[in-house]
C-alpha positions in Angstrom: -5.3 96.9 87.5 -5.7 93.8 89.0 -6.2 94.5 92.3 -9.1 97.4 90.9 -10.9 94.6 89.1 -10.9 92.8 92.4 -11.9 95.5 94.7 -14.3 96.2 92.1 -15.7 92.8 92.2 -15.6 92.8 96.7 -17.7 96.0 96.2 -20.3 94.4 94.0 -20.0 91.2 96.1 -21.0 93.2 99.7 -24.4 94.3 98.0 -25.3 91.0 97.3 -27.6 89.1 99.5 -25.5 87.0 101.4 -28.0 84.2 100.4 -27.6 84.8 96.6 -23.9 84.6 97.1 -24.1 80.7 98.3 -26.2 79.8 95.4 -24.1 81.7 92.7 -21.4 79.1 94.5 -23.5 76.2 94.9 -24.1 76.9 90.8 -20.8 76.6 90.2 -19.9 74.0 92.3 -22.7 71.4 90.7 -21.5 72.6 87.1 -18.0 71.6 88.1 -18.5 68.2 88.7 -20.9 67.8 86.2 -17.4 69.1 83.7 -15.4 66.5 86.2 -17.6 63.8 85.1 -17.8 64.8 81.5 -14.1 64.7 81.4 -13.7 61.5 82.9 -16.0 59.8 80.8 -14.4 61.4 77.8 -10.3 60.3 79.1 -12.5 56.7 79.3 -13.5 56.8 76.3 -10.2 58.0 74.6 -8.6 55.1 76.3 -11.1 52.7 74.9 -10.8 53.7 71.9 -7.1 54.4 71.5 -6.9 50.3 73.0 -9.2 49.6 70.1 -6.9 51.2 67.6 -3.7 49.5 68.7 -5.6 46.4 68.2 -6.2 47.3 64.6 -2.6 48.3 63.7 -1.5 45.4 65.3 -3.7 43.2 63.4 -3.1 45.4 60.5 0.8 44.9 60.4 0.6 41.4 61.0 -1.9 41.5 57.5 0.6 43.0 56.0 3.8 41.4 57.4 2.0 37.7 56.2 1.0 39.2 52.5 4.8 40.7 52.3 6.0 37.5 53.0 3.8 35.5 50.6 4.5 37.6 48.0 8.9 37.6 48.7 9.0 34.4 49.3 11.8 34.5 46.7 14.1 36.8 48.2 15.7 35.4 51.1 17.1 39.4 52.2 13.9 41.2 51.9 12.4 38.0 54.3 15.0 39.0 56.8 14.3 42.8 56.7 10.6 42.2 56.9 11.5 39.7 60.1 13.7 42.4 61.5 11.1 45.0 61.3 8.2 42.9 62.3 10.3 41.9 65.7 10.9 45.4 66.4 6.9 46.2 66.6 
């Protein structure tokens, strides 16, 4: 079947102006590195954004590590726990 669909496709290809054949290409070509760029502006912005986020968590969990703390101050244990945890992030 495949090789049909590609004979198929050779046939249609021969009575093609030779001419119309390099711009069908040429087409394809420029739309292809329009998507290249496209995508690399997207990974960029994922990566921005994603470097953003981190900063937020860690900001975040050092909120709430301080307000944890403030508000144990009493129990010497859960101090240590929250310590423990807060070393390992």
């Amino acid at each position: 079947q495949y090789q049909e669909e590609i004979q198929e496709l050779n046939e249609v290809a021969r009575h093609r102006p030779r001419s119309t054949l390099v711009m069908g290409i040429q087409q394809e070509n420029r739309q292809i590195r329009e998507l290249q760029q496209e995508n690399k502006e997207l990974r960029t912005s994922l990566e921005e954004h994603q470097s953003a986020l981190e900063l937020i968590m860690s900001k975040y969990r050092e909120q709430m590590f301080r307000l944890l703390m403030a508000s144990k101050k009493d129990d010497p244990s859960i101090i240590t726990k929250l310590k423990e945890q807060h070393s390992k992030v």
